[in-house]
Rosetta silent file (secondary structure, phi, psi, omega in degrees, C-alpha in Angstrom):
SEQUENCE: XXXXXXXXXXXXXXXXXXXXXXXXXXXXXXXXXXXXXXXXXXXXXXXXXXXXXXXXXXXXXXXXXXXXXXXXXXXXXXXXXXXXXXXXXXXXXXXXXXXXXXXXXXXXXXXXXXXXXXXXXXXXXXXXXXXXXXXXX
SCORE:     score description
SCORE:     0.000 S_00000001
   1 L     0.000  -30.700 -163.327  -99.858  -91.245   85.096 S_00000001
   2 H   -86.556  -32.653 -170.217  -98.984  -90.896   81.731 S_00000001
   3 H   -70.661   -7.866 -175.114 -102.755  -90.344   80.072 S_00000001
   4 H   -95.785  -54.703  168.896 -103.293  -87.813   82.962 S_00000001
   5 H   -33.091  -82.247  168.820 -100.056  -85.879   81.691 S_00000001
   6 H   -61.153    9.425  169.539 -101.430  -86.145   78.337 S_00000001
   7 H   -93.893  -28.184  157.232 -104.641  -85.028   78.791 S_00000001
   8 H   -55.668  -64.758  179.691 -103.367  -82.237   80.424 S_00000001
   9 H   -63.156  -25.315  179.661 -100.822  -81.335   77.723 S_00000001
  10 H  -102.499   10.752 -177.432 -104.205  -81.500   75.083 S_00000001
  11 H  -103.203  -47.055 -175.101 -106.013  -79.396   77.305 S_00000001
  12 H   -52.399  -49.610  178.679 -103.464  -77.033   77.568 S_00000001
  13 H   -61.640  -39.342  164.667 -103.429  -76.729   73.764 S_00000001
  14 H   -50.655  -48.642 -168.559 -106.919  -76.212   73.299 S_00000001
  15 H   -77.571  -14.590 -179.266 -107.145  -73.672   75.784 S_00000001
  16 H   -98.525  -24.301 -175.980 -104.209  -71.413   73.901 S_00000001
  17 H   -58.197  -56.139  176.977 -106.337  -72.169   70.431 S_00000001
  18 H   -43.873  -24.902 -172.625 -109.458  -70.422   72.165 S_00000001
  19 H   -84.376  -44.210 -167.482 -107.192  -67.895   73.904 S_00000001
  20 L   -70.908  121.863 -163.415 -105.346  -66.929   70.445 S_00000001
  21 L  -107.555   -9.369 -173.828 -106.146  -63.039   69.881 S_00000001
  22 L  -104.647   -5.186  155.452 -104.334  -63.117   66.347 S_00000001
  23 L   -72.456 -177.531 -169.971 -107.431  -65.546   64.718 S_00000001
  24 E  -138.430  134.836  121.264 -110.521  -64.291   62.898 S_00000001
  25 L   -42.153   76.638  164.084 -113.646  -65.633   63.637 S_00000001
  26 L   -67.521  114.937  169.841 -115.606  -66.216   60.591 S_00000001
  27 L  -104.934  132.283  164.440 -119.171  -65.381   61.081 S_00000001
  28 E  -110.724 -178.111 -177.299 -121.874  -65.657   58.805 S_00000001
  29 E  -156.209  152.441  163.324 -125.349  -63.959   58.599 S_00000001
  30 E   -79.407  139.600 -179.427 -128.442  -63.499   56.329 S_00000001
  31 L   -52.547  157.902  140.455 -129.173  -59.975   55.065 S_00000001
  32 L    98.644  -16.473 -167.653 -131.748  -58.278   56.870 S_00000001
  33 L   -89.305  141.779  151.499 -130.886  -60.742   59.800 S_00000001
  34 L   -48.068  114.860 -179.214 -129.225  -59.701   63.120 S_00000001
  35 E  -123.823  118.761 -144.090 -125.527  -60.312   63.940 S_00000001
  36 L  -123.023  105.824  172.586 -123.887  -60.144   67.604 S_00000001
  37 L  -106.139  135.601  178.643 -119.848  -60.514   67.565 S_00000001
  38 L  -133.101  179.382 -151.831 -118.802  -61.012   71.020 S_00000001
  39 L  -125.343    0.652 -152.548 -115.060  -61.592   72.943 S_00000001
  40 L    -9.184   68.858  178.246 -116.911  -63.856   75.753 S_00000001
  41 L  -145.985  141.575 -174.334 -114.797  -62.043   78.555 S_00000001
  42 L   -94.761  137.342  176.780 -116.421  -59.549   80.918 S_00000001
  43 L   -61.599  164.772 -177.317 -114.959  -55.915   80.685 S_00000001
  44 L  -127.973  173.452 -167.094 -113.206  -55.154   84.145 S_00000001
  45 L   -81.653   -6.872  179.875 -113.975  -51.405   85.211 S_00000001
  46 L  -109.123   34.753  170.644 -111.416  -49.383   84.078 S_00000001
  47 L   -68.129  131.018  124.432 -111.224  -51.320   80.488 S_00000001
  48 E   -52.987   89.372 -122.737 -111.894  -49.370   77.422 S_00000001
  49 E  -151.013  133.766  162.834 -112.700  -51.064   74.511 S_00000001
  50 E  -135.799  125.776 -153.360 -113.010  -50.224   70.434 S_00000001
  51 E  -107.723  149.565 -136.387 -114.312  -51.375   67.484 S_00000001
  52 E  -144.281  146.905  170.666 -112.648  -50.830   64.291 S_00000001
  53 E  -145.358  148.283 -162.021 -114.226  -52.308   60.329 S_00000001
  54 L    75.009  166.368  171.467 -112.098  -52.955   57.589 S_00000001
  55 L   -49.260  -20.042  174.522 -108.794  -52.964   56.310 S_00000001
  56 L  -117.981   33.018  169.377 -107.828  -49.750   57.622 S_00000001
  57 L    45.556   64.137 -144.325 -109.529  -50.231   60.450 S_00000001
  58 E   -91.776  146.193 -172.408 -111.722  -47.228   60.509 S_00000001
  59 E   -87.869  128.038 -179.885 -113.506  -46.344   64.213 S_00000001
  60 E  -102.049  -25.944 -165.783 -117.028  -47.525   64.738 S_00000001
  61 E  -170.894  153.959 -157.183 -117.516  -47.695   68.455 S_00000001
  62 E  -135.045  130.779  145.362 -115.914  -46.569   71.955 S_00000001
  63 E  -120.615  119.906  173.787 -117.178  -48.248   75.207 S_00000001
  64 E  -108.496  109.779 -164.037 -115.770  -46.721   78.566 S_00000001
  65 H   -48.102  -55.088 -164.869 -116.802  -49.868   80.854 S_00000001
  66 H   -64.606   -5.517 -166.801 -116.268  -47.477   84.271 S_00000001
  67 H  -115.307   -3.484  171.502 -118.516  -44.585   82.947 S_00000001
  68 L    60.416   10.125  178.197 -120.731  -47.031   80.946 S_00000001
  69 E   -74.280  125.738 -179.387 -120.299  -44.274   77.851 S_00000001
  70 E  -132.214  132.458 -179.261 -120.757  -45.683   74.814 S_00000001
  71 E  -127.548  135.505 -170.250 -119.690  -43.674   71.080 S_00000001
  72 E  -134.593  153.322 -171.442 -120.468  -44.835   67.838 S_00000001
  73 L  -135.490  101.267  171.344 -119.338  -43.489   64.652 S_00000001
  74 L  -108.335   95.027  170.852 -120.528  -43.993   61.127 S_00000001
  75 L   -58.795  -12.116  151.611 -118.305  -42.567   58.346 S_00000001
  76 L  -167.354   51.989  114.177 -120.255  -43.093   55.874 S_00000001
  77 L   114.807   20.757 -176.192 -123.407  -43.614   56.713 S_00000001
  78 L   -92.383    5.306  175.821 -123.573  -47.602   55.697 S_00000001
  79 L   -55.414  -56.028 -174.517 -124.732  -48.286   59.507 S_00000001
  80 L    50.552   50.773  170.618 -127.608  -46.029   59.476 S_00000001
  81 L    71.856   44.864 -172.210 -128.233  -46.804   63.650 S_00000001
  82 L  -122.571   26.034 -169.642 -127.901  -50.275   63.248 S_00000001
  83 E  -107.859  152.615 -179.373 -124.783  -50.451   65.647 S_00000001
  84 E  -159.142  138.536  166.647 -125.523  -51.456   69.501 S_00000001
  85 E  -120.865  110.889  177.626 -122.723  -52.194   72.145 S_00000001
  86 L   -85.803  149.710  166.218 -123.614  -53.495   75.246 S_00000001
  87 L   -19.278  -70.186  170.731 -122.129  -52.362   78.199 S_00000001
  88 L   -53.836  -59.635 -174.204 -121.674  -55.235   80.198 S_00000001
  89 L  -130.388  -10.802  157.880 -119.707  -57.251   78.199 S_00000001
  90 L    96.326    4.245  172.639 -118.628  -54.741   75.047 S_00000001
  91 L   -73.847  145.310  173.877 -120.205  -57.211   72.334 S_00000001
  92 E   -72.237  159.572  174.425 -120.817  -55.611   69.236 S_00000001
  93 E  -168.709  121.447 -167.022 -124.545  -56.094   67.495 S_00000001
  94 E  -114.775  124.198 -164.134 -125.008  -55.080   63.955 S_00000001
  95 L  -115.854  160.599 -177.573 -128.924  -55.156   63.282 S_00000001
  96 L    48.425   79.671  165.295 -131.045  -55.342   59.791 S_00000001
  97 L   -76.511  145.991  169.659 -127.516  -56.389   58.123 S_00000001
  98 L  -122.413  177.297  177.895 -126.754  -55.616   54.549 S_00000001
  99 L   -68.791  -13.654  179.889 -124.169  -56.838   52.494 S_00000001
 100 L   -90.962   79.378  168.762 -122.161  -54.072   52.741 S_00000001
 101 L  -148.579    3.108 -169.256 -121.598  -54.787   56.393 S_00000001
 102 L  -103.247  140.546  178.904 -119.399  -57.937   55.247 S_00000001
 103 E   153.672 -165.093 -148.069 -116.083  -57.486   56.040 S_00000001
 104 E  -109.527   89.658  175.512 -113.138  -57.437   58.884 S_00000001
 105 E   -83.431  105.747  151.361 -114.351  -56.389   62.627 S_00000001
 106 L  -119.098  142.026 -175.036 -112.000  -55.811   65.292 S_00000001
 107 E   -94.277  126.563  157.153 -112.205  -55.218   69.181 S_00000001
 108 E  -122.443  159.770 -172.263 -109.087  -53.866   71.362 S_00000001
 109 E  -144.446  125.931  172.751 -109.690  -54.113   74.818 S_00000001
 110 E  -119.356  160.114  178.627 -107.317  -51.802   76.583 S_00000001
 111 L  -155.797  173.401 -171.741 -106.802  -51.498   80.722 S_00000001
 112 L   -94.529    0.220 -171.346 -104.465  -49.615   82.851 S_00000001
 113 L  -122.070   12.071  179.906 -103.153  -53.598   84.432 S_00000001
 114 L  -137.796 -179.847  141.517 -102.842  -54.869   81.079 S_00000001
 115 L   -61.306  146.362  165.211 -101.603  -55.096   77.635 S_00000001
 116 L   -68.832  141.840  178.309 -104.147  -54.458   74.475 S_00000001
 117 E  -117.532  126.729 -179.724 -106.034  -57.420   73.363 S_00000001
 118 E  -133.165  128.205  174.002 -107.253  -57.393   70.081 S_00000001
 119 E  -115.653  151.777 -169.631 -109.689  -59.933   68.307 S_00000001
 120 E  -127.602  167.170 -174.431 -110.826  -60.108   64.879 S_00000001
 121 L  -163.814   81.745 -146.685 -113.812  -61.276   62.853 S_00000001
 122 E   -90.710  103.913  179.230 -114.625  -61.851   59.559 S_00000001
 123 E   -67.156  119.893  173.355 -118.216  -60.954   58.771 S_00000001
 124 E  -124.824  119.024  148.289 -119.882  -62.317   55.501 S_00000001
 125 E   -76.703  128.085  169.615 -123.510  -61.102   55.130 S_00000001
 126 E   -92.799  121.592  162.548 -125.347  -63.358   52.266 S_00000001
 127 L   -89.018 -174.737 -173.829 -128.174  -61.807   50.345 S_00000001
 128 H   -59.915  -80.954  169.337 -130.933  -63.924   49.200 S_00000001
 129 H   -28.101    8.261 -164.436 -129.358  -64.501   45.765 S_00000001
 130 H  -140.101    0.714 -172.604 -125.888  -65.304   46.846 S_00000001
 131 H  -113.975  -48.803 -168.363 -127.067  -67.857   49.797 S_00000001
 132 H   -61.299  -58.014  124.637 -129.236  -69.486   46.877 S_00000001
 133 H    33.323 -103.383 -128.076 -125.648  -69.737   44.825 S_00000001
 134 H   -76.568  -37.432  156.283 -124.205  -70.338   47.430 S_00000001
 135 H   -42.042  -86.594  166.155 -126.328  -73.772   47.801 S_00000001
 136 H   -28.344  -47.873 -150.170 -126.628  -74.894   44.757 S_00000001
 137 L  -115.844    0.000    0.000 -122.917  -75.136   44.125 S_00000001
C-alpha cells in the first residue's frame, strides 16, 4: 500500500514539473538548420494564441485556432519569411536559423474558459565557429 501511495505522490510531481508554465525550455540549433518550438497541447477552437521574442517581448505571430488566421510580424526584418505557425497545434517553426534568432520565445495561449498560459523558451542558435568552441572546451 505504501509503494503504491508513493509512486503516486512521484508521479504526481513529475506531472506538475512538465505542467510548469513559468520554465524555459532551452533549445539548441545549428545555424542554417531548422528549429520547431512547440507547447505539445492541441489548441481548442476558440483559443488564440501569440508569440512574443525577447526581453520585451516584441509580437511575432497571432494564430486564431477557430478562423485558422494566422499573422506574423517582423520588426525588423531579422526573420526575413522564415516564421511558420501551424494551425493545428500553434507550434512555432523558425527555418534557415541565424544567430540572431537566439534568444527568449514565448507562447500565451488565451481562451474564453480559461486563464492565459504562457510558456517560454530559450533559443541558442550556434554558428559553425562557436559549435567548434563550443567542443573543444
Amino acid at each position: 500500500m505504501f509503494h503504491r501511495f508513493w509512486f503516486c505522490l512521484c508521479l504526481w510531481r513529475l506531472a506538475g514539473v512538465f505542467a510548469d508554465s513559468d520554465a524555459v525550455k532551452s533549445v539548441s540549433v545549428l545555424e542554417g538548420d531548422s528549429v520547431s518550438l512547440q507547447t505539445n497541447t492541441e489548441l481548442q477552437t476558440d483559443d488564440q494564441i501569440t508569440w512574443a521574442f525577447g526581453p520585451s517581448a516584441v509580437f511575432l505571430a497571432q494564430l486564431q485556432k477557430e478562423t485558422r488566421i494566422v499573422i506574423t510580424h517582423d520588426p525588423d526584418g531579422r526573420f526575413r519569411n522564415r516564421l511558420k505557425v501551424n494551425n493545428q497545434t500553434g507550434s512555432l517553426t523558425i527555418t534557415n536559423t541565424r544567430t540572431t534568432h537566439s534568444g527568449l520565445y514565448q507562447i500565451i495561449t488565451s481562451s474564453s474558459r480559461s486563464r492565459n498560459t504562457t510558456y517560454k523558451f530559450n533559443v541558442t542558435v550556434f554558428g559553425e565557429s562557436q559549435l567548434q568552441c563550443h567542443l573543444c572546451c
